[in-house]
C-alpha positions in Angstrom: -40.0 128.0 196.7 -37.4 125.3 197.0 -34.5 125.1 199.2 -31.1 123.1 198.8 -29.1 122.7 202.7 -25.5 122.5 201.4 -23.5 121.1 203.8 -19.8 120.3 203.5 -18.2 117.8 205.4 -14.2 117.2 206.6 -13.9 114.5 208.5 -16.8 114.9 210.6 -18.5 112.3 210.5 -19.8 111.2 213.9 -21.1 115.4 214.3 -22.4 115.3 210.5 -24.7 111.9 211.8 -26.4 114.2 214.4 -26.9 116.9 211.6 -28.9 114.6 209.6 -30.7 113.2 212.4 -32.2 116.6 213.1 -32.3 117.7 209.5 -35.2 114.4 209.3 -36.9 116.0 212.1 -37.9 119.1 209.9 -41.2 120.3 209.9 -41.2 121.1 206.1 -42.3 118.3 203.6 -42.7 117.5 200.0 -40.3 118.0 196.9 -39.2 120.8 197.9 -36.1 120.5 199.9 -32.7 118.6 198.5 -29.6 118.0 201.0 -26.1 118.2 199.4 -23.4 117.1 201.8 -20.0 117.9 199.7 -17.5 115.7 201.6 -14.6 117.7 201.4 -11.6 115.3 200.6 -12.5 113.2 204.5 -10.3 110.4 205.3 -12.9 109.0 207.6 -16.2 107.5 207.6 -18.3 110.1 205.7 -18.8 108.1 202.6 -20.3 105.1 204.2 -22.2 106.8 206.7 -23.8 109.2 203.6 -24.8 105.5 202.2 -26.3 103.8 205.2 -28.6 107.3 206.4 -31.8 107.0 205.5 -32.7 110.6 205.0 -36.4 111.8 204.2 -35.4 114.1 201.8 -33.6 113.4 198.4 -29.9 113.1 199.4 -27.1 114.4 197.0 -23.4 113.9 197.5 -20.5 115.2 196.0 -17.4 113.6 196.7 -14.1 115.7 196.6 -11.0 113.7 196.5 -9.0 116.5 197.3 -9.5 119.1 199.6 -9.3 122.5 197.8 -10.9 124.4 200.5 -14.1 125.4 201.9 -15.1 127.6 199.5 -14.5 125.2 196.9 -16.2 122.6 198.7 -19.2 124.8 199.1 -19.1 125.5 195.5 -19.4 122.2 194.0 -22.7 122.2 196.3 -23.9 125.1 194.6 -23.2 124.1 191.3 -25.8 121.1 192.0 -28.1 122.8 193.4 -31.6 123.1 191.9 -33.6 125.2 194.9 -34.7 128.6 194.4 -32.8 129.1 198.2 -29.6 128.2 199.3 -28.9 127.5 202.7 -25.5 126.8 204.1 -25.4 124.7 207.4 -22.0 123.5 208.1 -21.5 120.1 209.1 -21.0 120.4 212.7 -24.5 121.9 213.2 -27.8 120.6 214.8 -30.5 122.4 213.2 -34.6 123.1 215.2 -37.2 121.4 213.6 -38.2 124.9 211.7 -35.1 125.7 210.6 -35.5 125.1 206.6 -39.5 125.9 207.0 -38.5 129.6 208.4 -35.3 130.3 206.0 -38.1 129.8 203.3 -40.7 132.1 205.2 -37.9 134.6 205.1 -37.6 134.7 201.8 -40.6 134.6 201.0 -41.5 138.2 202.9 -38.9 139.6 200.3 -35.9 139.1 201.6 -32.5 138.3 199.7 -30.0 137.1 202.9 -31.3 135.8 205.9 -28.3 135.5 208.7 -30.0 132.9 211.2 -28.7 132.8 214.8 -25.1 131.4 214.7 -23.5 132.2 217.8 -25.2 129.3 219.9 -23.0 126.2 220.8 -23.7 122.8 222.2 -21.1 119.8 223.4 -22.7 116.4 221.9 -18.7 114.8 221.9 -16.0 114.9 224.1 -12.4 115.2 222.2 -9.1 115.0 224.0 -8.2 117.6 221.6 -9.9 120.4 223.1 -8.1 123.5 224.1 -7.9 125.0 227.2 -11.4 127.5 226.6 -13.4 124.6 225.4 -12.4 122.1 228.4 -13.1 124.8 230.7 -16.4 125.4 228.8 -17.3 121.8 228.8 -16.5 121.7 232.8 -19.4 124.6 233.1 -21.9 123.7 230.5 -21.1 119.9 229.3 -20.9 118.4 232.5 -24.3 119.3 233.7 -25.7 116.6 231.6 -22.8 113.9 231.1 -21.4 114.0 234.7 -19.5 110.6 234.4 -16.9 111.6 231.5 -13.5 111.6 232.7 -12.0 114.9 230.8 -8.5 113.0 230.6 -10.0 110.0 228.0 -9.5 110.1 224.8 -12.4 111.0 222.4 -14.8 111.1 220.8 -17.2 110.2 223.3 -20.6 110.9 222.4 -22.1 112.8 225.3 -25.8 113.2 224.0 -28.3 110.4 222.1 -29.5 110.2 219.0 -32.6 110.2 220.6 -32.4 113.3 222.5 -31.5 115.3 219.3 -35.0 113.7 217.6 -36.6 115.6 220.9 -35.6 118.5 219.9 -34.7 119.6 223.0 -31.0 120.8 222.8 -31.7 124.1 223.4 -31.4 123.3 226.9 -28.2 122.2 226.9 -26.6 124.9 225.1 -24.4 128.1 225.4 -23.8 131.4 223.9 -20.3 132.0 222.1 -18.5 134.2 225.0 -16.7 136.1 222.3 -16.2 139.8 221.9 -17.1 140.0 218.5 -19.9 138.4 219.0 -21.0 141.1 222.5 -20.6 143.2 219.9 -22.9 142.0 217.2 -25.4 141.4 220.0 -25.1 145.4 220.5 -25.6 146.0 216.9 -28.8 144.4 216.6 -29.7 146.0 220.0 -29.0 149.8 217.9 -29.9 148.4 214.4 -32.6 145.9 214.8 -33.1 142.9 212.4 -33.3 144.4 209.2 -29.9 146.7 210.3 -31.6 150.1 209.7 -29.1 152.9 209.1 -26.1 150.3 209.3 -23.2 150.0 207.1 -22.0 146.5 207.6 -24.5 143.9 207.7 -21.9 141.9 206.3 -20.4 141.4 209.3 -23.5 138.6 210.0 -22.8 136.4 206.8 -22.2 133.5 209.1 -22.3 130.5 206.8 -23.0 127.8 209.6 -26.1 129.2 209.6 -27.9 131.5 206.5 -29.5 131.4 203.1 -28.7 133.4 200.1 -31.3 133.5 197.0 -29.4 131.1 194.7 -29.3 133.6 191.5 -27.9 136.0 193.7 -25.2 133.9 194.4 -25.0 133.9 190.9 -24.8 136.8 189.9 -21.9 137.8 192.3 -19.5 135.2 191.3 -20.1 132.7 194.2 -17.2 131.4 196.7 -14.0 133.0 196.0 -11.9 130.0 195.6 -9.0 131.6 195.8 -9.6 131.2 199.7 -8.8 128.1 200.7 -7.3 128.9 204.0 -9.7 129.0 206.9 -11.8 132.3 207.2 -13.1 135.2 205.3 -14.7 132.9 202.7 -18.1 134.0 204.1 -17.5 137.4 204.8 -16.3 138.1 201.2 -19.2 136.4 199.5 -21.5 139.0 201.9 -19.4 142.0 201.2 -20.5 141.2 197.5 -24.0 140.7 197.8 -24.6 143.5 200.1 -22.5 146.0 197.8 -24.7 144.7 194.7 -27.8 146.3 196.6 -29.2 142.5 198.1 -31.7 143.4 201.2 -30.2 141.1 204.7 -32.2 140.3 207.6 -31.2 139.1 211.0 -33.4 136.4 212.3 -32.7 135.6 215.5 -35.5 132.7 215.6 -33.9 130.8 213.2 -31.9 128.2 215.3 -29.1 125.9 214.6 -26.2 124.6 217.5 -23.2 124.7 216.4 -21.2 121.5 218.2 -17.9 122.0 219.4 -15.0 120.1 218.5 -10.7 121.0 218.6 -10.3 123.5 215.7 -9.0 122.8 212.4 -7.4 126.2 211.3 -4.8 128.0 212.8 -4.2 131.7 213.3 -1.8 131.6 210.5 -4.5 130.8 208.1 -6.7 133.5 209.3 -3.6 136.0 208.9 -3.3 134.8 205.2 -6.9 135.7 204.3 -6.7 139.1 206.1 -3.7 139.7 203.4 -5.4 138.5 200.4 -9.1 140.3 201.0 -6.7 143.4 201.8 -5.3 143.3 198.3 -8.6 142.3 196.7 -10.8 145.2 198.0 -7.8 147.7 197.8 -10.1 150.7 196.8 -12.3 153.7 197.7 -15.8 151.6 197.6 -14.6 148.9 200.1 -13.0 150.9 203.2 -15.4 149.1 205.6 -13.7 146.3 204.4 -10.3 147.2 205.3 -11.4 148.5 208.4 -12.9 145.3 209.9 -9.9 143.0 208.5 -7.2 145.5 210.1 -9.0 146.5 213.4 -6.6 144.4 215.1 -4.3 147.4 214.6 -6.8 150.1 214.1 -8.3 149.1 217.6 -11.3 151.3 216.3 -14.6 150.1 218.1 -17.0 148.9 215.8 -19.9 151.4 216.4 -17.7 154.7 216.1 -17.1 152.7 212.7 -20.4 152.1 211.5 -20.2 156.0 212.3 -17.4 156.2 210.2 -18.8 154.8 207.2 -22.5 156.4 207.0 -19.5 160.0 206.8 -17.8 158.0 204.6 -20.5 157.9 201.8 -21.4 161.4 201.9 -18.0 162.2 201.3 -17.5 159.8 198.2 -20.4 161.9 196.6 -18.2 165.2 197.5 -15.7 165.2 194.7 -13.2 167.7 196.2 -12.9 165.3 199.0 -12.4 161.7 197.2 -8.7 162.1 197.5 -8.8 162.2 201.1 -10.8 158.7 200.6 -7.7 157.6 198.3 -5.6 159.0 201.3 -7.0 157.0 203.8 -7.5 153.5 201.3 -3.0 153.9 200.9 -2.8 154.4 204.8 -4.5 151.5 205.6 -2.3 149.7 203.2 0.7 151.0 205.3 -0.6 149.8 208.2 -1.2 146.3 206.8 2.3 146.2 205.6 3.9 147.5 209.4 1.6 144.9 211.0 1.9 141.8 208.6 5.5 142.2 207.2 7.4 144.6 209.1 10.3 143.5 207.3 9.0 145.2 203.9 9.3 148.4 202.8 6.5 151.2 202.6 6.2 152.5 199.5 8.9 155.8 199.7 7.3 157.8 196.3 3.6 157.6 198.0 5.1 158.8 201.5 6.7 161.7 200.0 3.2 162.8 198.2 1.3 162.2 201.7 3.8 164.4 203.6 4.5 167.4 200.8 0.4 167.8 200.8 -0.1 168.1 204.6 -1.2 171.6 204.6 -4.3 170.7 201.6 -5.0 167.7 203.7 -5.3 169.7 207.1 -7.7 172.3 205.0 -10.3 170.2 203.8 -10.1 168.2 206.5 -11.0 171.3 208.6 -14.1 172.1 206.2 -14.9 168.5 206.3 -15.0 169.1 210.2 -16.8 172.5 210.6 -18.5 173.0 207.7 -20.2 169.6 206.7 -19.9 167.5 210.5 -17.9 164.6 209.4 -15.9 164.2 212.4 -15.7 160.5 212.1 -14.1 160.4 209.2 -11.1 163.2 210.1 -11.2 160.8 213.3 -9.9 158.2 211.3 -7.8 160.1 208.8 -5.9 161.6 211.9 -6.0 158.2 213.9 -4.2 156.3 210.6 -1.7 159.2 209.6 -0.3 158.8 213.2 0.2 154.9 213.3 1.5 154.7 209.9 3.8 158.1 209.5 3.9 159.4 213.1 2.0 162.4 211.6 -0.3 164.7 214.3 -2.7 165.9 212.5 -5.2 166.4 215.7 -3.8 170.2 216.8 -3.9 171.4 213.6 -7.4 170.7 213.3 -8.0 172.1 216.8 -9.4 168.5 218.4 -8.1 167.4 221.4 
Protein backbone atom coordinates (compact mmCIF):
# COMPACT_ATOMS: atom_id res chain seq x y z
CA UNK A 1 0.00 0.00 0.00
CA UNK A 2 1.34 3.33 -0.92
CA UNK A 3 0.97 6.58 0.73
CA UNK A 4 1.25 10.22 -0.77
CA UNK A 5 1.82 13.19 2.42
CA UNK A 6 0.20 16.18 0.68
CA UNK A 7 1.28 19.04 2.16
CA UNK A 8 0.38 22.57 1.20
CA UNK A 9 2.43 25.43 1.94
CA UNK A 10 1.67 29.53 2.32
CA UNK A 11 4.43 31.21 3.11
CA UNK A 12 5.69 28.96 5.58
CA UNK A 13 8.69 28.25 4.86
CA UNK A 14 11.06 28.29 7.89
CA UNK A 15 7.99 25.79 9.86
CA UNK A 16 7.61 23.75 6.35
CA UNK A 17 11.85 23.07 6.86
CA UNK A 18 11.11 21.43 10.24
CA UNK A 19 8.30 19.38 8.60
CA UNK A 20 10.63 17.81 6.26
CA UNK A 21 13.28 17.41 8.63
CA UNK A 22 11.04 15.04 10.60
CA UNK A 23 9.17 13.71 7.64
CA UNK A 24 13.17 12.14 6.72
CA UNK A 25 13.23 10.69 10.06
CA UNK A 26 10.32 8.18 9.20
CA UNK A 27 10.58 4.84 10.00
CA UNK A 28 8.90 3.57 6.70
CA UNK A 29 11.20 2.89 3.60
CA UNK A 30 11.13 1.90 0.02
CA UNK A 31 8.98 3.16 -3.00
CA UNK A 32 6.33 3.45 -1.31
CA UNK A 33 5.81 6.92 0.08
CA UNK A 34 5.84 10.24 -2.32
CA UNK A 35 5.68 13.90 -0.63
CA UNK A 36 3.76 16.61 -2.53
CA UNK A 37 4.25 19.99 -1.01
CA UNK A 38 1.66 22.33 -3.13
CA UNK A 39 3.08 25.82 -2.41
CA UNK A 40 0.09 27.71 -2.35
CA UNK A 41 0.77 30.99 -4.26
CA UNK A 42 3.98 31.96 -1.19
CA UNK A 43 5.75 35.09 -1.68
CA UNK A 44 8.65 33.72 0.39
CA UNK A 45 11.30 31.23 0.27
CA UNK A 46 9.29 28.00 -0.32
CA UNK A 47 10.49 27.48 -3.85
CA UNK A 48 14.21 27.49 -3.14
CA UNK A 49 14.06 25.84 0.07
CA UNK A 50 11.81 22.76 -1.80
CA UNK A 51 15.10 22.81 -4.23
CA UNK A 52 17.93 22.77 -1.84
CA UNK A 53 16.13 19.78 0.82
CA UNK A 54 17.45 16.74 0.23
CA UNK A 55 14.45 14.62 1.15
CA UNK A 56 14.69 10.59 1.29
CA UNK A 57 11.65 10.12 -0.35
CA UNK A 58 10.69 11.22 -4.04
CA UNK A 59 9.78 14.91 -3.66
CA UNK A 60 6.90 16.40 -5.94
CA UNK A 61 5.93 20.00 -6.04
CA UNK A 62 3.25 21.89 -7.38
CA UNK A 63 3.63 25.41 -7.72
CA UNK A 64 0.42 27.63 -7.53
CA UNK A 65 0.92 31.14 -8.72
CA UNK A 66 -2.16 32.20 -7.32
CA UNK A 67 -3.67 31.41 -4.21
CA UNK A 68 -7.14 29.94 -4.88
CA UNK A 69 -7.54 28.53 -1.49
CA UNK A 70 -6.78 25.65 0.53
CA UNK A 71 -8.90 23.36 -0.86
CA UNK A 72 -7.71 24.16 -4.16
CA UNK A 73 -4.31 23.88 -3.07
CA UNK A 74 -4.96 20.53 -1.56
CA UNK A 75 -6.52 19.44 -4.70
CA UNK A 76 -3.84 20.01 -7.17
CA UNK A 77 -1.96 17.52 -4.56
CA UNK A 78 -4.43 15.03 -5.01
CA UNK A 79 -4.69 15.22 -8.57
CA UNK A 80 -0.81 14.03 -8.52
CA UNK A 81 -1.05 11.75 -6.33
CA UNK A 82 -0.24 8.13 -7.17
CA UNK A 83 -0.57 6.32 -3.40
CA UNK A 84 -3.25 3.99 -2.62
CA UNK A 85 -3.48 6.51 0.79
CA UNK A 86 -3.69 10.03 1.11
CA UNK A 87 -2.50 11.74 4.03
CA UNK A 88 -2.91 15.41 4.57
CA UNK A 89 -0.31 17.00 6.97
CA UNK A 90 -0.44 20.71 6.76
CA UNK A 91 2.67 22.56 6.53
CA UNK A 92 3.07 23.83 9.96
CA UNK A 93 3.33 20.22 11.35
CA UNK A 94 6.19 18.13 12.92
CA UNK A 95 5.24 14.58 12.35
CA UNK A 96 6.80 11.20 15.00
CA UNK A 97 8.94 8.95 13.29
CA UNK A 98 5.74 6.45 12.81
CA UNK A 99 3.60 8.68 11.64
CA UNK A 100 3.18 7.50 7.73
CA UNK A 101 4.23 3.72 8.87
CA UNK A 102 0.89 3.72 11.34
CA UNK A 103 -1.61 5.83 8.91
CA UNK A 104 -0.72 2.75 6.51
CA UNK A 105 -1.22 0.07 9.40
CA UNK A 106 -4.58 1.78 9.74
CA UNK A 107 -5.56 1.13 6.64
CA UNK A 108 -4.57 -1.73 6.27
CA UNK A 109 -6.82 -3.27 9.40
CA UNK A 110 -9.80 -2.08 7.10
CA UNK A 111 -10.18 1.19 7.71
CA UNK A 112 -11.37 4.02 5.17
CA UNK A 113 -10.49 7.52 7.46
CA UNK A 114 -8.08 7.55 10.01
CA UNK A 115 -8.34 11.07 12.13
CA UNK A 116 -4.68 11.07 13.88
CA UNK A 117 -4.22 13.08 17.04
CA UNK A 118 -4.42 16.80 16.02
CA UNK A 119 -4.98 18.78 18.89
CA UNK A 120 -1.22 18.81 20.19
CA UNK A 121 0.88 22.03 19.71
CA UNK A 122 4.47 22.93 19.96
CA UNK A 123 6.35 26.54 19.74
CA UNK A 124 9.64 25.89 17.51
CA UNK A 125 9.40 30.07 16.46
CA UNK A 126 8.80 32.99 18.15
CA UNK A 127 6.68 35.73 16.00
CA UNK A 128 5.97 39.24 17.18
CA UNK A 129 2.62 38.58 15.62
CA UNK A 130 1.29 36.43 18.20
CA UNK A 131 -1.90 37.28 19.86
CA UNK A 132 -2.55 37.67 23.25
CA UNK A 133 -3.46 33.52 24.00
CA UNK A 134 -0.43 32.40 22.22
CA UNK A 135 2.12 34.90 24.03
CA UNK A 136 0.62 33.99 27.17
CA UNK A 137 0.90 30.25 26.00
CA UNK A 138 4.46 30.65 24.94
CA UNK A 139 5.26 32.46 28.58
CA UNK A 140 3.86 28.93 30.16
CA UNK A 141 5.08 26.28 27.77
CA UNK A 142 7.78 28.03 25.30
CA UNK A 143 9.83 29.52 27.76
CA UNK A 144 10.67 26.44 29.65
CA UNK A 145 13.07 25.48 27.05
CA UNK A 146 14.15 28.95 25.26
CA UNK A 147 14.47 31.10 28.44
CA UNK A 148 16.59 33.85 26.86
CA UNK A 149 13.97 35.21 24.10
CA UNK A 150 12.91 38.58 24.72
CA UNK A 151 8.94 38.31 23.85
CA UNK A 152 9.11 42.11 22.57
CA UNK A 153 11.70 41.09 19.39
CA UNK A 154 10.59 40.75 16.33
CA UNK A 155 10.40 37.16 14.76
CA UNK A 156 10.88 34.58 13.61
CA UNK A 157 13.25 33.39 16.02
CA UNK A 158 13.77 29.87 15.86
CA UNK A 159 13.43 28.58 19.34
CA UNK A 160 14.17 24.72 18.78
CA UNK A 161 17.17 22.86 16.42
CA UNK A 162 17.09 21.08 13.61
CA UNK A 163 18.72 18.67 15.55
CA UNK A 164 16.36 18.27 18.31
CA UNK A 165 13.42 17.68 15.82
CA UNK A 166 15.85 14.65 14.24
CA UNK A 167 15.61 13.36 18.09
CA UNK A 168 12.39 12.99 18.03
CA UNK A 169 11.87 14.21 21.13
CA UNK A 170 9.30 17.13 20.86
CA UNK A 171 6.83 15.47 22.63
CA UNK A 172 8.30 16.88 25.60
CA UNK A 173 7.92 20.18 24.76
CA UNK A 174 4.50 20.30 23.81
CA UNK A 175 0.87 21.26 24.87
CA UNK A 176 -2.65 20.27 24.41
CA UNK A 177 -5.04 22.84 22.45
CA UNK A 178 -6.93 24.44 25.61
CA UNK A 179 -10.03 24.78 23.45
CA UNK A 180 -13.57 23.81 24.32
CA UNK A 181 -14.23 22.08 21.27
CA UNK A 182 -11.59 20.23 21.65
CA UNK A 183 -12.66 19.15 25.88
CA UNK A 184 -15.37 18.16 24.12
CA UNK A 185 -14.00 15.83 21.46
CA UNK A 186 -11.78 14.49 24.20
CA UNK A 187 -15.29 13.52 25.98
CA UNK A 188 -16.58 11.97 22.92
CA UNK A 189 -13.94 9.51 22.55
CA UNK A 190 -14.11 9.05 26.33
CA UNK A 191 -18.30 7.87 25.56
CA UNK A 192 -17.62 6.63 21.96
CA UNK A 193 -14.22 5.08 21.90
CA UNK A 194 -11.93 5.12 18.68
CA UNK A 195 -14.04 3.60 16.18
CA UNK A 196 -17.18 6.21 17.53
CA UNK A 197 -19.62 3.31 18.33
CA UNK A 198 -23.25 4.49 18.35
CA UNK A 199 -22.06 8.18 17.27
CA UNK A 200 -23.54 10.36 14.70
CA UNK A 201 -20.84 12.74 13.86
CA UNK A 202 -17.44 11.40 13.48
CA UNK A 203 -17.14 14.02 11.13
CA UNK A 204 -16.47 16.38 13.57
CA UNK A 205 -12.64 14.60 13.73
CA UNK A 206 -11.74 15.21 9.91
CA UNK A 207 -8.88 17.37 11.06
CA UNK A 208 -6.76 17.76 7.87
CA UNK A 209 -3.35 18.67 9.75
CA UNK A 210 -3.40 15.44 10.65
CA UNK A 211 -5.53 12.17 8.71
CA UNK A 212 -5.65 9.95 5.70
CA UNK A 213 -8.45 9.26 3.46
CA UNK A 214 -8.29 6.12 0.92
CA UNK A 215 -7.47 8.07 -2.27
CA UNK A 216 -10.50 6.47 -4.42
CA UNK A 217 -12.70 7.48 -1.74
CA UNK A 218 -11.73 10.86 -2.16
CA UNK A 219 -12.67 10.16 -5.50
CA UNK A 220 -15.56 9.04 -5.50
CA UNK A 221 -17.02 11.95 -3.24
CA UNK A 222 -15.89 14.81 -5.41
CA UNK A 223 -12.72 15.82 -3.43
CA UNK A 224 -12.18 19.53 -1.95
CA UNK A 225 -15.06 21.72 -2.44
CA UNK A 226 -13.35 24.46 -4.12
CA UNK A 227 -15.85 26.65 -3.80
CA UNK A 228 -14.26 27.23 -0.18
CA UNK A 229 -11.55 29.30 -0.36
CA UNK A 230 -12.05 31.19 2.74
CA UNK A 231 -10.50 29.69 5.89
CA UNK A 232 -12.45 26.70 7.47
CA UNK A 233 -14.92 24.10 6.84
CA UNK A 234 -13.01 22.76 3.86
CA UNK A 235 -12.22 19.69 6.03
CA UNK A 236 -15.25 19.23 7.71
CA UNK A 237 -17.24 19.15 4.35
CA UNK A 238 -15.07 16.67 2.62
CA UNK A 239 -15.80 14.32 6.01
CA UNK A 240 -19.47 15.02 6.07
CA UNK A 241 -19.26 13.38 2.50
CA UNK A 242 -17.36 10.46 3.14
CA UNK A 243 -18.92 9.52 6.26
CA UNK A 244 -22.64 10.05 4.60
CA UNK A 245 -21.43 7.72 1.60
CA UNK A 246 -21.04 4.79 4.36
CA UNK A 247 -16.74 5.20 4.65
CA UNK A 248 -15.79 3.45 8.22
CA UNK A 249 -13.45 6.39 10.46
CA UNK A 250 -11.29 5.58 13.23
CA UNK A 251 -9.74 7.80 15.90
CA UNK A 252 -6.17 6.99 16.48
CA UNK A 253 -4.91 8.75 19.13
CA UNK A 254 -1.16 7.20 18.63
CA UNK A 255 -0.77 8.66 15.54
CA UNK A 256 1.29 11.90 16.42
CA UNK A 257 2.01 15.06 14.66
CA UNK A 258 2.68 18.88 16.54
CA UNK A 259 1.12 21.25 15.13
CA UNK A 260 3.61 24.62 15.45
CA UNK A 261 2.14 27.73 16.33
CA UNK A 262 2.45 30.80 14.52
CA UNK A 263 -0.03 34.44 14.31
CA UNK A 264 -3.17 33.15 12.33
CA UNK A 265 -3.83 33.77 8.89
CA UNK A 266 -7.81 33.78 8.78
CA UNK A 267 -10.10 35.92 10.35
CA UNK A 268 -13.44 35.36 11.95
CA UNK A 269 -15.01 36.85 9.05
CA UNK A 270 -13.83 34.02 6.88
CA UNK A 271 -15.04 31.44 9.17
CA UNK A 272 -18.55 33.33 9.22
CA UNK A 273 -18.53 33.12 5.31
CA UNK A 274 -18.12 29.29 5.23
CA UNK A 275 -20.76 28.78 7.98
CA UNK A 276 -23.20 30.60 5.31
CA UNK A 277 -22.19 28.73 2.29
CA UNK A 278 -22.11 24.88 3.96
CA UNK A 279 -25.59 26.25 5.40
CA UNK A 280 -27.03 26.67 1.89
CA UNK A 281 -25.16 23.64 0.54
CA UNK A 282 -26.49 20.91 3.00
CA UNK A 283 -29.94 22.77 3.24
CA UNK A 284 -31.98 19.45 3.54
CA UNK A 285 -33.45 16.59 5.72
CA UNK A 286 -30.28 14.18 5.37
CA UNK A 287 -27.77 16.72 6.66
CA UNK A 288 -29.34 18.36 10.03
CA UNK A 289 -26.17 17.34 11.99
CA UNK A 290 -24.74 19.50 9.68
CA UNK A 291 -26.62 22.54 10.42
CA UNK A 292 -26.57 21.91 13.90
CA UNK A 293 -22.82 21.95 14.43
CA UNK A 294 -22.35 25.15 11.94
CA UNK A 295 -25.21 27.14 13.95
CA UNK A 296 -24.54 25.95 17.58
CA UNK A 297 -23.15 29.30 18.18
CA UNK A 298 -26.86 30.22 18.34
CA UNK A 299 -28.38 26.88 19.10
CA UNK A 300 -26.07 26.78 22.24
CA UNK A 301 -27.15 22.98 22.12
CA UNK A 302 -24.28 20.80 23.96
CA UNK A 303 -22.88 18.50 21.68
CA UNK A 304 -23.70 15.19 23.42
CA UNK A 305 -27.54 16.00 23.98
CA UNK A 306 -26.89 16.35 19.99
CA UNK A 307 -25.37 13.22 19.18
CA UNK A 308 -28.68 12.28 21.15
CA UNK A 309 -30.55 14.29 18.83
CA UNK A 310 -29.47 12.68 15.77
CA UNK A 311 -29.47 8.76 16.63
CA UNK A 312 -33.88 10.23 17.25
CA UNK A 313 -33.39 11.90 14.34
CA UNK A 314 -32.88 8.82 11.99
CA UNK A 315 -35.64 6.82 13.41
CA UNK A 316 -37.78 9.42 12.65
CA UNK A 317 -36.73 9.96 8.84
CA UNK A 318 -37.80 6.18 8.42
CA UNK A 319 -41.34 7.26 10.06
CA UNK A 320 -43.06 8.84 7.09
CA UNK A 321 -45.88 10.68 8.99
CA UNK A 322 -43.14 12.42 10.78
CA UNK A 323 -40.62 13.72 7.87
CA UNK A 324 -42.41 16.99 7.73
CA UNK A 325 -41.56 17.73 11.18
CA UNK A 326 -37.75 17.03 9.87
CA UNK A 327 -38.62 19.60 6.88
CA UNK A 328 -39.93 21.81 9.84
CA UNK A 329 -36.98 21.77 11.73
CA UNK A 330 -34.37 21.88 8.35
CA UNK A 331 -36.54 25.75 7.51
CA UNK A 332 -36.14 26.73 11.26
CA UNK A 333 -32.70 26.40 11.37
CA UNK A 334 -32.55 28.44 8.18
CA UNK A 335 -34.41 31.18 10.16
CA UNK A 336 -32.12 31.14 12.65
CA UNK A 337 -29.13 31.43 10.25
CA UNK A 338 -30.70 34.35 8.61
CA UNK A 339 -31.56 36.38 12.43
CA UNK A 340 -27.97 35.53 13.43
CA UNK A 341 -25.94 36.30 10.11
CA UNK A 342 -28.09 38.99 8.39
CA UNK A 343 -30.47 40.43 10.71
CA UNK A 344 -31.13 42.99 8.32
CA UNK A 345 -32.96 40.37 5.83
CA UNK A 346 -36.20 39.27 5.83
CA UNK A 347 -37.59 35.76 6.89
CA UNK A 348 -39.37 34.28 4.45
CA UNK A 349 -43.34 35.63 5.40
CA UNK A 350 -45.33 32.62 3.07
CA UNK A 351 -43.26 29.72 5.11
CA UNK A 352 -44.03 31.59 8.55
CA UNK A 353 -47.56 31.74 7.90
CA UNK A 354 -47.60 27.72 7.11
CA UNK A 355 -45.45 27.03 10.45
CA UNK A 356 -47.89 29.07 12.51
CA UNK A 357 -51.55 27.91 10.82
CA UNK A 358 -50.23 24.16 11.51
CA UNK A 359 -49.31 24.45 15.19
CA UNK A 360 -51.97 22.27 16.50
CA UNK A 361 -50.74 19.08 13.89
CA UNK A 362 -47.21 19.94 14.95
CA UNK A 363 -48.07 19.84 18.77
CA UNK A 364 -49.89 16.31 18.04
CA UNK A 365 -47.30 14.34 16.55
CA UNK A 366 -44.91 15.87 18.42
CA UNK A 367 -46.76 14.50 21.43
CA UNK A 368 -46.89 10.82 19.90
CA UNK A 369 -43.36 11.35 18.95
CA UNK A 370 -42.88 12.05 22.75
CA UNK A 371 -45.03 9.40 24.57
CA UNK A 372 -45.52 6.91 22.17
CA UNK A 373 -42.10 6.32 20.38
CA UNK A 374 -39.41 8.23 23.25
CA UNK A 375 -37.94 10.78 20.99
CA UNK A 376 -37.64 13.45 23.41
CA UNK A 377 -34.53 14.80 21.85
CA UNK A 378 -35.79 15.60 18.84
CA UNK A 379 -39.17 17.55 20.28
CA UNK A 380 -36.28 19.13 22.50
CA UNK A 381 -35.01 20.64 19.61
CA UNK A 382 -38.21 21.30 17.56
CA UNK A 383 -39.40 23.26 20.68
CA UNK A 384 -35.96 24.82 21.44
CA UNK A 385 -35.78 26.29 17.55
CA UNK A 386 -39.57 27.34 17.17
CA UNK A 387 -38.85 29.65 20.26
CA UNK A 388 -35.65 31.40 19.00
CA UNK A 389 -36.82 31.83 15.62
CA UNK A 390 -40.86 32.65 16.00
CA UNK A 391 -41.12 33.20 19.78
CA UNK A 392 -43.40 30.08 19.59
CA UNK A 393 -43.77 27.88 23.19
CA UNK A 394 -44.39 24.82 22.27
CA UNK A 395 -43.04 23.24 25.72
CA UNK A 396 -46.63 23.49 27.84
CA UNK A 397 -48.46 22.20 25.20
CA UNK A 398 -46.47 19.16 25.21
CA UNK A 399 -46.65 19.05 29.04
CA UNK A 400 -42.47 19.37 29.53
CA UNK A 401 -41.30 21.65 31.77
Amino acid sequence: MKASVIIPAYNAAERLYLNLVALNRQNISGDDVEIIVVDNGSHDNTQEMLKSFALKYPLITVRVEKNRGIAYGRNQGILKAQGDVLIFHDSDMIASSDFIEKHLNYHEAGYDVVCGLFWKRIYTFFYSGFSRQQLEDFKKYGLSYSPQINTKATGPIQLLSEEQVKEDRLEEYSFDLDLAFIKDLKMTLDRHGSTFSDYYLPWRFFITNNLSVKRQKVFNVGLFDEKIVRYGYEDYDLGIRLYKTGSKFVFAEDIVSLHQEHPANYNYKDVFENILYICDKYNNIYFLDVLLVCLNDVLKIDFGEMNLIMGDYYRLLAMKPYVFLAELVISLLQMAKTLHFKPGEALPVSRIKEITADIPRIIRKARTLLYDYHLSHFVRLLAHVLNITLHIDLLPSLGIS
